[in-house]
N, C-alpha and C positions, 0 to 999 in steps of 0.2 A: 777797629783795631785798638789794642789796650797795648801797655808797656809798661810796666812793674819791673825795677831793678830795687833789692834788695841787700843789704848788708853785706854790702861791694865793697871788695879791697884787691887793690892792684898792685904788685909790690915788683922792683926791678934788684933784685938781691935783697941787702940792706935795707936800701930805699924807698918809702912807702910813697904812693903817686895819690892814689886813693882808700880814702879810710871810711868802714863804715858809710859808704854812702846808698838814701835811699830817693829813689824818684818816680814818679808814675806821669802817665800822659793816658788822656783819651782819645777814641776815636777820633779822627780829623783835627788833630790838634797840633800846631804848630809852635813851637819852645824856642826861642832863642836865648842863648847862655853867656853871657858875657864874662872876661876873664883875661887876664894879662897870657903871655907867652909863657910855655910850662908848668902853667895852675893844673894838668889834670884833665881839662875839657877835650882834648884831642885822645887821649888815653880813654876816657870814659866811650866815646865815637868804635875806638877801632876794639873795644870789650863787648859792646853790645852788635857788633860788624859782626864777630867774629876773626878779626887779625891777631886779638890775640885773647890770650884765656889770663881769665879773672882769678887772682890767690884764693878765693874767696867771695861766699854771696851770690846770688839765684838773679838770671834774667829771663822774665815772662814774658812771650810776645803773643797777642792773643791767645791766655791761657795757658800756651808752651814752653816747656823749658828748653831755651837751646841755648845755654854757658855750653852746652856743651857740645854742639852741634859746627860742625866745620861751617865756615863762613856761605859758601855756594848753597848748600841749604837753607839759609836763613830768609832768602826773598827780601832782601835788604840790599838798596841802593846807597850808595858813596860818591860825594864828590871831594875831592883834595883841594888843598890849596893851589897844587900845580896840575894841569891836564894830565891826567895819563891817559895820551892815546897812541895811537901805533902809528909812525911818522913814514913806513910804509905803503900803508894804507890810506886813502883820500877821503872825502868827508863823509859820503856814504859808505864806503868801506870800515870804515869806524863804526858808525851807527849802527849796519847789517850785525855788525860781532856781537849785538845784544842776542841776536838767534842761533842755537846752537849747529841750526842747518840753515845754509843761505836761502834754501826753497825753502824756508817756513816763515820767510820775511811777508809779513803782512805790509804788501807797499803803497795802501792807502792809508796806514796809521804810519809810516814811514814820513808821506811826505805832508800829511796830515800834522804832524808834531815841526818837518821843519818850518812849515808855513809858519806856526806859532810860534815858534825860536828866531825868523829872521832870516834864516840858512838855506830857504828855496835859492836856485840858483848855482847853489856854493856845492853840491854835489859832487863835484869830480875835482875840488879844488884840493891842492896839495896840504899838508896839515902846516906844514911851517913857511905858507903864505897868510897863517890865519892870525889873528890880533888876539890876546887875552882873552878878551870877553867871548868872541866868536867859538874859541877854541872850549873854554868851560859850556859851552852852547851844545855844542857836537856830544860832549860828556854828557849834559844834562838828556839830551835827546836819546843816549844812548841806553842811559840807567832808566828813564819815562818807559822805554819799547821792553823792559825787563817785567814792568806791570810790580814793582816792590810795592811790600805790606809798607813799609817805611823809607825814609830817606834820610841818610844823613850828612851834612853837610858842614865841612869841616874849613871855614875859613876859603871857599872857595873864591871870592871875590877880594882878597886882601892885594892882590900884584896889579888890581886896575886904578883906575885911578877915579877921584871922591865922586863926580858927578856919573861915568858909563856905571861905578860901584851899586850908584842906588836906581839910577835904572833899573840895572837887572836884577836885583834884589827886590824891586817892586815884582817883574817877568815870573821870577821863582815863587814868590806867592801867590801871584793869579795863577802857574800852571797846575801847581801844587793844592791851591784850594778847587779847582776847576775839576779838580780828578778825586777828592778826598784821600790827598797821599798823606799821611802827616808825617811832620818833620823835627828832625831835631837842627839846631843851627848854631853853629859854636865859632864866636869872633870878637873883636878887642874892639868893637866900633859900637858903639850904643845907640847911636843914631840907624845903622844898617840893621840893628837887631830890633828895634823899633818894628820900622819897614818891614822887616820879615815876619814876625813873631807875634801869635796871639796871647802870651805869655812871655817876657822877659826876666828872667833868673839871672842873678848875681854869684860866679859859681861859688863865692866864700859862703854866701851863704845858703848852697844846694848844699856844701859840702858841710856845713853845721847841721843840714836840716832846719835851717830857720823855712819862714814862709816865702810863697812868691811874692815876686817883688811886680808890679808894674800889670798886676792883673787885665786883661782887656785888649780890643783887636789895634792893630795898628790908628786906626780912625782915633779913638778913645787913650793915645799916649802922644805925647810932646812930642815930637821930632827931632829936636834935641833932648836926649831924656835926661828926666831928673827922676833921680833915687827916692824913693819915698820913706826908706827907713837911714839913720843916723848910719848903720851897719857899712850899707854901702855909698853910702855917700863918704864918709871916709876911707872908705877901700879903694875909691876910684882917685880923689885925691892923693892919697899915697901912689898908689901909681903912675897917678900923673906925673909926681914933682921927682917919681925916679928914673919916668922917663928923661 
């Protein structure tokens, strides 16, 4: 799987969100993008989803162009910052809605994936019995049984809290290298985009086009990261002191 976005501009009337921006991934590659709240990084997610359509500029997902293709064609999985699941429905009843027909539920990859999520057991449990993390769990299990070219992952881990946060951010990169999904991962924590990310991008400077920043697998980066160009080392500082 390749992913070539192109002289991308996302514009809300007046307001331009994204400009000119270009970025590629390779097969099995994992990208975490780091970026304050309203930089763009969640906008660029739901352009390449298909949630919404780009003013402007070509996305190639192996090869294809689908800027222009409604989202449910794409073969692209989403997680939110918040669960969306149907509170309805119980834990498997969530999971099964990745098939379009309940009889096409293959239920040895079913319970095959909750085993590796943790969620054996939790089956018939109610959705708002379940904890943050459990609940992104069900979602992750759901988008996995979709078999997506890509994933993207939009701040899903930001409502837990620091220590279940990097658990599961280790979970999502063993399931996700385990399978060759690759990912995009977009969050204001640099240490969790560490953890995630065989590549770390600073999104000021995805969005200049400078280079990557922080080349290499999680093994091969600080854990607390440190910025390796002047660019983002003041971009995070700034930040910082207006948080």
């Amino acid at each position: 799987m390749s992913l070539i976005v192109q002289d991308l501009d996302v514009s809300f009337g007046p307001n331009t969100v994204i400009s000119n921006l270009n970025f590629e991934m390779k097969s099995g590659d994992i990208v975490a993008i780091i970026g304050p709240s309203g930089c763009g990084k969640t906008t660029l997610l739901r352009a390449i989803s298909g949630l919404l359509k780009p003013t402007k500029g070509t996305i190639v997902l192996d090869g294809e162009n689908i800027e222009k293709q409604p989202c449910e064609q794409r073969e692209v999985g989403m997680l939110f910052q918040r669960p969306v699941l149907f509170p309805f429905k119980d834990v498997l009843g969530n999971i099964l809605f990745a098939y379009k027909r309940k009889k096409d539920a293959n239920m040895d990859q079913v319970h095959s994936i909750l085993g590796e999520l943790g969620l054996t057991g939790k089956e018939n449990q109610a959705i708002e019995t379940l904890s943050g993390g459990e609940a992104q769990r069900v979602v992750l299990a759901r988008a996995l049984l979709t078999h997506p070219r890509l994933m993207l992952l939009d701040e899903p881990l930001s409502a837990l809290d620091v220590d279940l946060r990097r658990k599961i951010a280790h979970e999502i990169r063993s399931i996700l290298k385990a399978r060759g999904i690759p990912a995009i991962h977009v969050t204001h924590d640099p240490a969790e985009a560490s953890i995630i990310g065989d590549r770390v991008l600073h999104w000021k400077d995805l969005q200049s086009n400078a280079e990557t920043l922080n080349e290499g697998s999680p093994l091969q980066t600080q854990m607390i990261w440190e910025p390796t160009s002047d660019t983002a080392n003041n971009s995070l500082d700034k930040e910082t002191n207006e948080d």
